[in-house]
CHARMM-style PDB file with segment names, atoms N, HN, CA, C and O in Angstrom:
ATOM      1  N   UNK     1      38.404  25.041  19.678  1.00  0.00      PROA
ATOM      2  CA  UNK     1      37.299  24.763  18.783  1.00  0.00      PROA
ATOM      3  C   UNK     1      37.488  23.397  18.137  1.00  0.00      PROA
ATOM      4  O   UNK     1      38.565  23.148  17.596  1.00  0.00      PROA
ATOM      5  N   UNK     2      36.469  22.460  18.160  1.00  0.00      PROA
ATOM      6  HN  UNK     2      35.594  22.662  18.599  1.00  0.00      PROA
ATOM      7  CA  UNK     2      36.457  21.432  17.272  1.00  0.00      PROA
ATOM      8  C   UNK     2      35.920  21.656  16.435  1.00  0.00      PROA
ATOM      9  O   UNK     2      35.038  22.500  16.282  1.00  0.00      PROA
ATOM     10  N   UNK     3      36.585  20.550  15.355  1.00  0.00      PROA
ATOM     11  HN  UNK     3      37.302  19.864  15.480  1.00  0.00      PROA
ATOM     12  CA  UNK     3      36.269  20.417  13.874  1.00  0.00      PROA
ATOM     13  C   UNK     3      35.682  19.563  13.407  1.00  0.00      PROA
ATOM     14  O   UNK     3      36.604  18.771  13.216  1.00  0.00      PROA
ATOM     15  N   UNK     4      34.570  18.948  12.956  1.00  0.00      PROA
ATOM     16  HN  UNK     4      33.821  19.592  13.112  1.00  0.00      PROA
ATOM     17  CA  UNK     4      34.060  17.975  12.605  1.00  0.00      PROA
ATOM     18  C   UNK     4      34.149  17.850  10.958  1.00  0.00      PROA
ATOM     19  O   UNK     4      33.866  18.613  10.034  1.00  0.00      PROA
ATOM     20  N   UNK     5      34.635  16.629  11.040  1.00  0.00      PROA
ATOM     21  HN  UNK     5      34.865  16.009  11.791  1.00  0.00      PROA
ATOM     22  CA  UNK     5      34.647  16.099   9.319  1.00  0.00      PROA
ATOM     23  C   UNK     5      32.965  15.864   8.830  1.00  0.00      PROA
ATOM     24  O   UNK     5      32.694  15.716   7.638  1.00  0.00      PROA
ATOM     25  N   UNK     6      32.047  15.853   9.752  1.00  0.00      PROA
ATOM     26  HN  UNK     6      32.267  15.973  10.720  1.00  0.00      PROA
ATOM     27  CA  UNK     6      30.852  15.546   9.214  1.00  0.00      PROA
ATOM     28  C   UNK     6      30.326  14.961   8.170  1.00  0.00      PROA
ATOM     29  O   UNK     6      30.407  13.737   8.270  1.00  0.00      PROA
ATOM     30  N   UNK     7      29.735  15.381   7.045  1.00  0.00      PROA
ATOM     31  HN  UNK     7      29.669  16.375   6.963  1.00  0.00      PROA
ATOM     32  CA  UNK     7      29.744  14.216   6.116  1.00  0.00      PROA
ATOM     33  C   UNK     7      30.306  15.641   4.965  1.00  0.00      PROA
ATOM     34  O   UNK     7      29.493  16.099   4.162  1.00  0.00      PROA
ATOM     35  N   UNK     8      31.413  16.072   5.023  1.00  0.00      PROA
ATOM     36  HN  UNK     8      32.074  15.700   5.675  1.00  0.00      PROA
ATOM     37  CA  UNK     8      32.148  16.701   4.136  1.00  0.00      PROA
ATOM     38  C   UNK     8      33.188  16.154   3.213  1.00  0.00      PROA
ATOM     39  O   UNK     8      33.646  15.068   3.570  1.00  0.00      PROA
ATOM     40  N   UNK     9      33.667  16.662   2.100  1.00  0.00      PROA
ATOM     41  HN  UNK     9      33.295  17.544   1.810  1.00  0.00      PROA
ATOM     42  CA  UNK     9      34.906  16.237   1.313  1.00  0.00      PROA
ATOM     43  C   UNK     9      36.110  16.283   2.068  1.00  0.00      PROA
ATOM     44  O   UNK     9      36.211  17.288   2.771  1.00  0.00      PROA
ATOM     45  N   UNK    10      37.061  15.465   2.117  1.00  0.00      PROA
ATOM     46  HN  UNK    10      36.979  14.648   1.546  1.00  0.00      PROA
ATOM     47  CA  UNK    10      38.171  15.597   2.087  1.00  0.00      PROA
ATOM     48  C   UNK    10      39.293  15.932   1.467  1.00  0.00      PROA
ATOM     49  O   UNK    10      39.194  15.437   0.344  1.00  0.00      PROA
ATOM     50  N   UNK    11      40.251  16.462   1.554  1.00  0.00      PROA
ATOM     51  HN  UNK    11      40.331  16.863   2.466  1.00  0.00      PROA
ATOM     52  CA  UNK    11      41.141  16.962   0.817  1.00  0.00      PROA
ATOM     53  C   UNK    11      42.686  15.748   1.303  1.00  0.00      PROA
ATOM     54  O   UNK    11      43.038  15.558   2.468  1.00  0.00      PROA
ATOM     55  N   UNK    12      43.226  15.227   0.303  1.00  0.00      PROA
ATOM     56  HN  UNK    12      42.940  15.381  -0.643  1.00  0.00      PROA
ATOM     57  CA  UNK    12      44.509  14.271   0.297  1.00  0.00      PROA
ATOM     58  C   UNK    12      45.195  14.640  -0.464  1.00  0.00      PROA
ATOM     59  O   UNK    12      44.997  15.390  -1.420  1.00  0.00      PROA
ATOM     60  N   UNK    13      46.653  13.818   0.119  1.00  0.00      PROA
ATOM     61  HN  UNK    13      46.813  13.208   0.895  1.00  0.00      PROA
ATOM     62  CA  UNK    13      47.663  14.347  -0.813  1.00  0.00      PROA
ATOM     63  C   UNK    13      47.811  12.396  -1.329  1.00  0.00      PROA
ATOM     64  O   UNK    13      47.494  11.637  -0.413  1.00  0.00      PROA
ATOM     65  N   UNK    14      48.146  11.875  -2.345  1.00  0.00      PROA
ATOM     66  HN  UNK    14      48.404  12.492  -3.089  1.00  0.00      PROA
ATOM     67  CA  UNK    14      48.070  10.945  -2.507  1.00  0.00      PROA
ATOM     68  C   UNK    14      49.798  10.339  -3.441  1.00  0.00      PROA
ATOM     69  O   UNK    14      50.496  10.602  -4.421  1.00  0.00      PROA
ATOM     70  N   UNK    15      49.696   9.198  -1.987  1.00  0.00      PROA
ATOM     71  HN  UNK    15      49.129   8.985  -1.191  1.00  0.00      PROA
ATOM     72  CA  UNK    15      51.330   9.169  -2.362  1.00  0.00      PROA
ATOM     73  C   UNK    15      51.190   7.417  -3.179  1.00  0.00      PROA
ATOM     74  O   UNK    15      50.115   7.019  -3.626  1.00  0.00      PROA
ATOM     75  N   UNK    16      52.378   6.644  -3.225  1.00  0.00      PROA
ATOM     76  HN  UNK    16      53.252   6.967  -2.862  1.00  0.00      PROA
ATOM     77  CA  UNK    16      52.242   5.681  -3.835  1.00  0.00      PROA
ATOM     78  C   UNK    16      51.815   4.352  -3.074  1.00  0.00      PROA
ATOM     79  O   UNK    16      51.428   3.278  -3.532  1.00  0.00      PROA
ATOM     80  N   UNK    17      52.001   4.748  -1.834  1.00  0.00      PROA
ATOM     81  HN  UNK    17      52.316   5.621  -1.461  1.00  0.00      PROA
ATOM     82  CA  UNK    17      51.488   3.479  -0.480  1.00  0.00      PROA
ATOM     83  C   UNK    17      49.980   3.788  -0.188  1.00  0.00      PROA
ATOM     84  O   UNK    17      49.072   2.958  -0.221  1.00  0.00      PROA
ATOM     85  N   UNK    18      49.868   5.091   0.098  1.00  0.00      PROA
ATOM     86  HN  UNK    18      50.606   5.765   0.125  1.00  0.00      PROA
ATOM     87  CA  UNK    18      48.599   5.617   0.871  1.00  0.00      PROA
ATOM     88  C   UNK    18      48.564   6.774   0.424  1.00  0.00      PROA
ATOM     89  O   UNK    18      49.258   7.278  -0.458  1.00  0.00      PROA
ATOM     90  N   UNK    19      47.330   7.437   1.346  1.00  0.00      PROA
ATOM     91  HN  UNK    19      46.766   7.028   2.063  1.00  0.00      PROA
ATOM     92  CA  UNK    19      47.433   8.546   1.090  1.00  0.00      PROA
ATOM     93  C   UNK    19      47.289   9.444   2.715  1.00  0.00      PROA
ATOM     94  O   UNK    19      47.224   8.922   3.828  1.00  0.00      PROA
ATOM     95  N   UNK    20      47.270  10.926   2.374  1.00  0.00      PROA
ATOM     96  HN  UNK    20      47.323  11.349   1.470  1.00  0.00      PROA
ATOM     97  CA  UNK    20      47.592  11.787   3.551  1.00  0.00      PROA
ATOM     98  C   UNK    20      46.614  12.748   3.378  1.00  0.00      PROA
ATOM     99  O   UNK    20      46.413  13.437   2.378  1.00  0.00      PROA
ATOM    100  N   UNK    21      45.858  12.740   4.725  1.00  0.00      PROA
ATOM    101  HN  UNK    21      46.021  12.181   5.538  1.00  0.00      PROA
ATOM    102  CA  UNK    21      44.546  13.793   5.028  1.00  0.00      PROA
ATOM    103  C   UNK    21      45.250  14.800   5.208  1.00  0.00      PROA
ATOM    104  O   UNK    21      46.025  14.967   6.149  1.00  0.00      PROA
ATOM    105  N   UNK    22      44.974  15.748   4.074  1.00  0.00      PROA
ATOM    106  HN  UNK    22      44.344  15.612   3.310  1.00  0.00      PROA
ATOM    107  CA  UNK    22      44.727  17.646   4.774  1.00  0.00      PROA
ATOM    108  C   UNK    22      43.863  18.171   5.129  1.00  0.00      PROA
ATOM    109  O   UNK    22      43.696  19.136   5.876  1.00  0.00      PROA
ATOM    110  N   UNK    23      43.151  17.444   4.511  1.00  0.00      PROA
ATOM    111  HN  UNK    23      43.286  16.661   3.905  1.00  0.00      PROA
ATOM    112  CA  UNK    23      41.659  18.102   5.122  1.00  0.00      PROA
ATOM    113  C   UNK    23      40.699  17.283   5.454  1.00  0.00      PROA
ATOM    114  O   UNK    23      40.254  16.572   4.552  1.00  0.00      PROA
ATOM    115  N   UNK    24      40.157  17.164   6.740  1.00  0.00      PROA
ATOM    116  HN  UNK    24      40.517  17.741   7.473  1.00  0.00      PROA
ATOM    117  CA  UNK    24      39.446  15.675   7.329  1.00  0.00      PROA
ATOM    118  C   UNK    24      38.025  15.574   6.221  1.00  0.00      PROA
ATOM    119  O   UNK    24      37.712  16.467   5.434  1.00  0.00      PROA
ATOM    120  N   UNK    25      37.618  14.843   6.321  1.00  0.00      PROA
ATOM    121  HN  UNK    25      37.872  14.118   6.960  1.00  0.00      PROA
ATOM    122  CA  UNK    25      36.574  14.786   5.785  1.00  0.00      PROA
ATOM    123  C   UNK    25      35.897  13.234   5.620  1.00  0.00      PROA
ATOM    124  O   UNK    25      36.521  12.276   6.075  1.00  0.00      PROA
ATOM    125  N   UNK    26      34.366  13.005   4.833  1.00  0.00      PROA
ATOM    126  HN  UNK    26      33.859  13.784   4.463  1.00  0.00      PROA
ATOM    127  CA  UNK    26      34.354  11.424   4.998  1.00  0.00      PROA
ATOM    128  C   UNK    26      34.290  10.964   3.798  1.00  0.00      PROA
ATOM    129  O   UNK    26      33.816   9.835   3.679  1.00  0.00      PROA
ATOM    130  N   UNK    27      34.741  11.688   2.571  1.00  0.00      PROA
ATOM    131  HN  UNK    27      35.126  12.605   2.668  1.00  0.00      PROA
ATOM    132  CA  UNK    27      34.330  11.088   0.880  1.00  0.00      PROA
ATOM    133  C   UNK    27      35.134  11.940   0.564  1.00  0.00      PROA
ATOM    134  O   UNK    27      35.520  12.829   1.323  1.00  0.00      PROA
ATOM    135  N   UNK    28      35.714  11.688  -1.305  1.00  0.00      PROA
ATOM    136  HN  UNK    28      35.401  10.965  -1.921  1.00  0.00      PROA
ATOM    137  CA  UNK    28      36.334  12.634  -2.004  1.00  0.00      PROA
ATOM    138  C   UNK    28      35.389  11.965  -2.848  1.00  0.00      PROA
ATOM    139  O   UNK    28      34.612  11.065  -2.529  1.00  0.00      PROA
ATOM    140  N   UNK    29      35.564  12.573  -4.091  1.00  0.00      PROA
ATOM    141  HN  UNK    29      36.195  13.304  -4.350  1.00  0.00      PROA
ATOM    142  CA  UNK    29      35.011  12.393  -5.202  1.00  0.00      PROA
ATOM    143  C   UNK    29      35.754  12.024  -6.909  1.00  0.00      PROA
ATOM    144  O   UNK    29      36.589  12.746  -7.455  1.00  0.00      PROA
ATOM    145  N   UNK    30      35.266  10.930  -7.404  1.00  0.00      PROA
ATOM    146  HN  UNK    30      34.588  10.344  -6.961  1.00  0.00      PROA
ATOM    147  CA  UNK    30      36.161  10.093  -8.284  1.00  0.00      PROA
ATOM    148  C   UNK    30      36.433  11.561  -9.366  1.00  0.00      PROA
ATOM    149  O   UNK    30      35.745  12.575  -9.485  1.00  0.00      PROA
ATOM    150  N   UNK    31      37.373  11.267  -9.862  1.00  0.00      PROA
ATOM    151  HN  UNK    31      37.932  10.443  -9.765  1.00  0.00      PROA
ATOM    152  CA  UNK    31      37.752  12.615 -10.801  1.00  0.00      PROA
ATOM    153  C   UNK    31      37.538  11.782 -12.313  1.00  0.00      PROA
ATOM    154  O   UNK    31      38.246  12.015 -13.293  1.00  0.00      PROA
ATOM    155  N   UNK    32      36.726  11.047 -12.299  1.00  0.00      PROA
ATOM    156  HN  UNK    32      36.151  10.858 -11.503  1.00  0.00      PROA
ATOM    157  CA  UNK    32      36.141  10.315 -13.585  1.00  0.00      PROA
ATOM    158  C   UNK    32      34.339  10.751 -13.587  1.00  0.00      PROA
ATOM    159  O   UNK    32      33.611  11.369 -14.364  1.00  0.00      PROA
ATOM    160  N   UNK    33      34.171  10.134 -12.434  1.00  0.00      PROA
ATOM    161  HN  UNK    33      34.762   9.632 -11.803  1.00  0.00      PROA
ATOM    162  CA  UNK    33      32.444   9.823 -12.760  1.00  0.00      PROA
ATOM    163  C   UNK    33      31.483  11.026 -11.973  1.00  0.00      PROA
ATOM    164  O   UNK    33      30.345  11.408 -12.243  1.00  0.00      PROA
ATOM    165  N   UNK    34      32.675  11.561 -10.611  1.00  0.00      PROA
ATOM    166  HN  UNK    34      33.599  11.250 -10.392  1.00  0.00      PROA
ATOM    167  CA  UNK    34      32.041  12.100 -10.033  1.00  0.00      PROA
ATOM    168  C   UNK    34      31.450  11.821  -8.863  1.00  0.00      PROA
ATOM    169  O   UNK    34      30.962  12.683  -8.131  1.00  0.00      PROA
ATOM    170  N   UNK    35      31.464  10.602  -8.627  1.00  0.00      PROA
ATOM    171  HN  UNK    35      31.860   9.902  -9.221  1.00  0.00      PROA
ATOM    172  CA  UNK    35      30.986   9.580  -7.368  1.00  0.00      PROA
ATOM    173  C   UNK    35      31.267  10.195  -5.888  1.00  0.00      PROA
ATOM    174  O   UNK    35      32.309  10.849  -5.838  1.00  0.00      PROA
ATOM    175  N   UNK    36      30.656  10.123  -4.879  1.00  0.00      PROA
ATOM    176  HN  UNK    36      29.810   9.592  -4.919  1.00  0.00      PROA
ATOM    177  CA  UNK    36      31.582   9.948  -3.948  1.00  0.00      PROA
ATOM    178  C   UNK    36      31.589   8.843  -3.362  1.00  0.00      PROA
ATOM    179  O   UNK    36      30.744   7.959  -3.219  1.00  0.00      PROA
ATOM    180  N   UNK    37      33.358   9.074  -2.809  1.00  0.00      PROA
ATOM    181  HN  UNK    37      34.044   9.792  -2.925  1.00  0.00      PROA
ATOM    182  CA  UNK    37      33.642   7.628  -2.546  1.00  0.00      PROA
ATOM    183  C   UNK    37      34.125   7.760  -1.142  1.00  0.00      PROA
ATOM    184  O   UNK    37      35.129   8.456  -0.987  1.00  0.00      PROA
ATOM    185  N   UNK    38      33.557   7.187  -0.046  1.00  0.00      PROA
ATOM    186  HN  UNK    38      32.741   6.622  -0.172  1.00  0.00      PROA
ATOM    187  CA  UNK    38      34.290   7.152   1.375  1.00  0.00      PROA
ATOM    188  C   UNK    38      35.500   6.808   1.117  1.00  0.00      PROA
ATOM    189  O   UNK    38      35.997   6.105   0.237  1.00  0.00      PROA
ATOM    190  N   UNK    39      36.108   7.649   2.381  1.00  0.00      PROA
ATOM    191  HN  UNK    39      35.705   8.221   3.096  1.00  0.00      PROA
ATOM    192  CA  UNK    39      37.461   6.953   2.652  1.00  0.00      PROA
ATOM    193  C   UNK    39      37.779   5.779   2.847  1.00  0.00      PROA
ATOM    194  O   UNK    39      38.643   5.195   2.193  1.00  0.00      PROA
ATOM    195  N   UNK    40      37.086   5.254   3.824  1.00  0.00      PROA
ATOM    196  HN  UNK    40      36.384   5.728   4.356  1.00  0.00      PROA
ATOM    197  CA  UNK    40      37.540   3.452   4.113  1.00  0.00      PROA
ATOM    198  C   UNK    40      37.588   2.457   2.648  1.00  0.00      PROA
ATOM    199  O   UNK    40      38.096   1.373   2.361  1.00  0.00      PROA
ATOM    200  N   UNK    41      36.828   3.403   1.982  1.00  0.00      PROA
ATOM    201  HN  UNK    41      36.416   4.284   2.215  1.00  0.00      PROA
ATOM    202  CA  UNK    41      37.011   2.658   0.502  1.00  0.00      PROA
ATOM    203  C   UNK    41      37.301   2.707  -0.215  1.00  0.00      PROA
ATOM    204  O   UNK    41      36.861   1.900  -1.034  1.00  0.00      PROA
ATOM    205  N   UNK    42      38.357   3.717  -0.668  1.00  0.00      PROA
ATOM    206  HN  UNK    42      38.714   4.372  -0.003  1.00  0.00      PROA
ATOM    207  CA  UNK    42      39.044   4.306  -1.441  1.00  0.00      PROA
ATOM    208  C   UNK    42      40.794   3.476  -1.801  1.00  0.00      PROA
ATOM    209  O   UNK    42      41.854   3.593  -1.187  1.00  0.00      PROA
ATOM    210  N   UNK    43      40.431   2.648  -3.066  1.00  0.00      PROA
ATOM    211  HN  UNK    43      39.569   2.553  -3.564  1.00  0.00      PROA
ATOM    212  CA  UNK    43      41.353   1.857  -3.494  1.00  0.00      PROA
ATOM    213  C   UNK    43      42.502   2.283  -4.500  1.00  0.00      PROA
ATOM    214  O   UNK    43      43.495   1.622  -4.804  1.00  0.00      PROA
ATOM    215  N   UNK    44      42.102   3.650  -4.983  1.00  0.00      PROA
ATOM    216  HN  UNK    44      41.295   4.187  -4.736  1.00  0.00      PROA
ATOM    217  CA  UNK    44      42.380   3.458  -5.868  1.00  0.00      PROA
ATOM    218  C   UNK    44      42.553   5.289  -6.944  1.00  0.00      PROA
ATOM    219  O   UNK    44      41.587   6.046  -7.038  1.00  0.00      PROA
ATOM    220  N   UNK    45      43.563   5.522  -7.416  1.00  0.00      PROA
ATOM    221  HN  UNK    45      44.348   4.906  -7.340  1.00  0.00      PROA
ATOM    222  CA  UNK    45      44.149   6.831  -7.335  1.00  0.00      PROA
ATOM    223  C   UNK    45      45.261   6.893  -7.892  1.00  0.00      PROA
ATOM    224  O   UNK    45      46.033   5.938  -7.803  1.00  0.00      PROA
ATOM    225  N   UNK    46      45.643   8.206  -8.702  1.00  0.00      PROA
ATOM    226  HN  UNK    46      45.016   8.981  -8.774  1.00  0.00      PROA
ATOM    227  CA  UNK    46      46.883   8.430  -9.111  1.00  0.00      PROA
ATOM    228  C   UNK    46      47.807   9.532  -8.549  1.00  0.00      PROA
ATOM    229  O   UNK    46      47.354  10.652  -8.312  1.00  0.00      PROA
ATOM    230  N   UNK    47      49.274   9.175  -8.306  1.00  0.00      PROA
ATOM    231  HN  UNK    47      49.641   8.265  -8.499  1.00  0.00      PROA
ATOM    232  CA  UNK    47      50.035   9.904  -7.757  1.00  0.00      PROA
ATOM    233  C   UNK    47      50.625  11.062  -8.801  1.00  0.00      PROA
ATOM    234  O   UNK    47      50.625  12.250  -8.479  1.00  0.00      PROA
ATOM    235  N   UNK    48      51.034  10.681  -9.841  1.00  0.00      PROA
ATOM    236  HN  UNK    48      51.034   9.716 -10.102  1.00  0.00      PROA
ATOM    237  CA  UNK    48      51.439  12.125 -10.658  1.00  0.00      PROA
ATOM    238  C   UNK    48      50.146  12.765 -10.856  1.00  0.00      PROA
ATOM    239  O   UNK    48      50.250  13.984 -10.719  1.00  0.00      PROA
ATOM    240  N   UNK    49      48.927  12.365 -11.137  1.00  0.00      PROA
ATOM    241  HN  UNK    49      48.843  11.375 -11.248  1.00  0.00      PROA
ATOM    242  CA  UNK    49      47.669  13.436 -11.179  1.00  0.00      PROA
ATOM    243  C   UNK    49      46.974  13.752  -9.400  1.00  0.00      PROA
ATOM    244  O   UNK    49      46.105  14.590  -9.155  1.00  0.00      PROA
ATOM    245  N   UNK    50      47.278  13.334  -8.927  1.00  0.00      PROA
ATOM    246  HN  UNK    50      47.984  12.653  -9.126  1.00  0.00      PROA
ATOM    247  CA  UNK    50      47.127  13.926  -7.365  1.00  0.00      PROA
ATOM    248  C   UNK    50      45.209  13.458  -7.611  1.00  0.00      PROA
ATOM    249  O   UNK    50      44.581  14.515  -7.556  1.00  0.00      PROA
ATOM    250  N   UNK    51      44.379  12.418  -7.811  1.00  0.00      PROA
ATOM    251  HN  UNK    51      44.889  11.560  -7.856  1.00  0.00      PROA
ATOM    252  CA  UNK    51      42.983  12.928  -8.300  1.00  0.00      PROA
ATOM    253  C   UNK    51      43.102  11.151  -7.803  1.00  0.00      PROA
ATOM    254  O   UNK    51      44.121  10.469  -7.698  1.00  0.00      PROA
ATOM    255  N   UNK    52      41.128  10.618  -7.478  1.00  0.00      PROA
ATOM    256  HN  UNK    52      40.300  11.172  -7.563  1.00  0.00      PROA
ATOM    257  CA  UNK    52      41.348   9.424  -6.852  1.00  0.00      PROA
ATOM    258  C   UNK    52      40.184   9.004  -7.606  1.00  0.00      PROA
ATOM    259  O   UNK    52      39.607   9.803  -8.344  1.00  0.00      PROA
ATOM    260  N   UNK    53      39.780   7.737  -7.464  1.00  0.00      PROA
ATOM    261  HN  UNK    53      40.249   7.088  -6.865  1.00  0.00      PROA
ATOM    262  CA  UNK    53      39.089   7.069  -8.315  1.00  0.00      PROA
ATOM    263  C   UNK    53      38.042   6.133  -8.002  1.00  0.00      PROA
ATOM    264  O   UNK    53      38.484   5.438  -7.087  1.00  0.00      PROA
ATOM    265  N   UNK    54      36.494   5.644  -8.396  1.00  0.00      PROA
ATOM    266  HN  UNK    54      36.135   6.209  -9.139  1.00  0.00      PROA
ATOM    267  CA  UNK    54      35.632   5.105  -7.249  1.00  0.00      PROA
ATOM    268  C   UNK    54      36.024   3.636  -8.039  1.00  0.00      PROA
ATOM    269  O   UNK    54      35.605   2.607  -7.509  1.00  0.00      PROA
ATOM    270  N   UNK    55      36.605   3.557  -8.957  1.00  0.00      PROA
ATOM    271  HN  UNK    55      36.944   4.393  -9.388  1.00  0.00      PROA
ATOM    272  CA  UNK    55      37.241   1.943  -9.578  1.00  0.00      PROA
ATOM    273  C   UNK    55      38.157   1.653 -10.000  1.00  0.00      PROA
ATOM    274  O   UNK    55      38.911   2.608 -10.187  1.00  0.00      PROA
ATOM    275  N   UNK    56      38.629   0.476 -10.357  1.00  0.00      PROA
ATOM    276  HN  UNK    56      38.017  -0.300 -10.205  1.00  0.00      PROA
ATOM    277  CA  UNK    56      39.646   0.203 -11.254  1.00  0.00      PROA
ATOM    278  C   UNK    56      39.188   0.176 -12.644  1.00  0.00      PROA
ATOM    279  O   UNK    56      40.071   0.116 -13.500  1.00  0.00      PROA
ATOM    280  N   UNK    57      38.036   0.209 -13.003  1.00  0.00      PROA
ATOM    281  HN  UNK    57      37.319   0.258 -12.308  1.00  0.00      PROA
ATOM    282  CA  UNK    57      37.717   1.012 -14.383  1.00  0.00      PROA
ATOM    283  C   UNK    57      38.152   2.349 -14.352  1.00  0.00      PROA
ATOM    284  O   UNK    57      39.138   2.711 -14.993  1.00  0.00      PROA
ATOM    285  N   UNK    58      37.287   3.335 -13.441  1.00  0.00      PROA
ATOM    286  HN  UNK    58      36.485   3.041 -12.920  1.00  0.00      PROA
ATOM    287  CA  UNK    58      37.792   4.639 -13.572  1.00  0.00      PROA
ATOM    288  C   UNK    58      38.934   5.021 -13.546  1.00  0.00      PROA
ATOM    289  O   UNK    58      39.246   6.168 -13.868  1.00  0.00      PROA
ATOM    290  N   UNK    59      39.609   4.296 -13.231  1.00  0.00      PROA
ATOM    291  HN  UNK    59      39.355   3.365 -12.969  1.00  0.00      PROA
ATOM    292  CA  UNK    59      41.151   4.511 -13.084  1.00  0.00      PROA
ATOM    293  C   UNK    59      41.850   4.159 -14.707  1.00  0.00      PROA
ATOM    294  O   UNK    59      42.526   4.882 -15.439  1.00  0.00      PROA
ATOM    295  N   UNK    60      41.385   2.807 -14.880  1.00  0.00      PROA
ATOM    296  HN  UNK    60      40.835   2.220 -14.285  1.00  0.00      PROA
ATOM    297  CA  UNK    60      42.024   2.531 -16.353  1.00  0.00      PROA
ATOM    298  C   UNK    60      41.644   3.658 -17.141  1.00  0.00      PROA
ATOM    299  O   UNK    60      42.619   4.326 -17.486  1.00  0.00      PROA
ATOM    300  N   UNK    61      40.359   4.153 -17.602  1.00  0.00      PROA
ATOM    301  HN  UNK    61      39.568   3.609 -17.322  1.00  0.00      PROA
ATOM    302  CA  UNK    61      40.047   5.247 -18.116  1.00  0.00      PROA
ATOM    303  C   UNK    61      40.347   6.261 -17.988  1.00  0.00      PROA
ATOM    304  O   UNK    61      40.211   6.894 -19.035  1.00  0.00      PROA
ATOM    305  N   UNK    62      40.785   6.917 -17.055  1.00  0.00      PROA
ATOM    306  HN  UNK    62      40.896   6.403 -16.205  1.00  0.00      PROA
ATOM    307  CA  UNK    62      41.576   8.045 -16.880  1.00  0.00      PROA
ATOM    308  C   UNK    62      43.215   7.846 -17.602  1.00  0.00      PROA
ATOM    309  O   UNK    62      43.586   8.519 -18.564  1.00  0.00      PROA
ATOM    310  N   UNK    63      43.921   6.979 -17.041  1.00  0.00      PROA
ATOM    311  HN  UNK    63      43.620   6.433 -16.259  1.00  0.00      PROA
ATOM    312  CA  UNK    63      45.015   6.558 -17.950  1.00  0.00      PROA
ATOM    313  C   UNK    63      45.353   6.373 -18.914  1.00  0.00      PROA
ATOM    314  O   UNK    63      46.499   6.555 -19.324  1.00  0.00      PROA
ATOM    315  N   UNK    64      43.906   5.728 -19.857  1.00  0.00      PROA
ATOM    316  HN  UNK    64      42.975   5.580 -19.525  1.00  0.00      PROA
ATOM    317  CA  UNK    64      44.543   5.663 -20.968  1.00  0.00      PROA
ATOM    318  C   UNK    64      44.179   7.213 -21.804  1.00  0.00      PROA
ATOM    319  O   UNK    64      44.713   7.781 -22.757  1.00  0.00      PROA
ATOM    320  N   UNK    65      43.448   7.419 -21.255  1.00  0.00      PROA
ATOM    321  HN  UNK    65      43.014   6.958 -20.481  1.00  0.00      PROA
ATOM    322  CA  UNK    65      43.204   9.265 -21.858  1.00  0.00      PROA
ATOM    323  C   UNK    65      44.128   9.930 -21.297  1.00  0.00      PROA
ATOM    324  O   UNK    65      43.993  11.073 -21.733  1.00  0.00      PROA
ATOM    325  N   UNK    66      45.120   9.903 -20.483  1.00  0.00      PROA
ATOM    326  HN  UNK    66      45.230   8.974 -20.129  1.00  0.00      PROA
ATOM    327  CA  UNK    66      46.378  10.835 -20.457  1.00  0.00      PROA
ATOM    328  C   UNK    66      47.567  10.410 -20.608  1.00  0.00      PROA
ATOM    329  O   UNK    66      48.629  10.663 -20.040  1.00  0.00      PROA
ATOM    330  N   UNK    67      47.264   9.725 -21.450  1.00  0.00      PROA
ATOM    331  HN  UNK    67      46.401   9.520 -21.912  1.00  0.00      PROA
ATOM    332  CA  UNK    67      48.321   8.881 -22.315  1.00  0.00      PROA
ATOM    333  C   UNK    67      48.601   9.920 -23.842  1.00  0.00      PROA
ATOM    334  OT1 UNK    67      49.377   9.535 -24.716  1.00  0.00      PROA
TER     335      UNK     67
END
């Protein structure tokens, strides 16, 4: 049986270089705004919160609130 990632979420494990598909897919979604963000474009993410980000705003903002 094939599996198609279609235009579904993906599931990653997100390390400090890259990150690692568990679950294929073609977007995750910023754990700030809610966005989705394709993979090919996905810059940007934190490794102790495992959660990814559609900016380097959303990212600063998340940080400094779990601070």
């Amino acid at each position: 049986m094939l599996m198609s990632s279609g235009d579904s979420e993906a599931k990653l494990s997100y390390g400090p270089n890259g990150f690692r598909v568990l679950r294929p897919g073609q977007h995750v979604f910023c754990a700030v705004t809610g966005e989705a963000v394709p993979l090919e474009d996905l810059r940007y993410w934190s490794v102790d919160l495992q959660e990814p980000y559609a900016s380097a705003e959303a990212a600063t903002r998340r940080l400094t609130e779990s601070k």
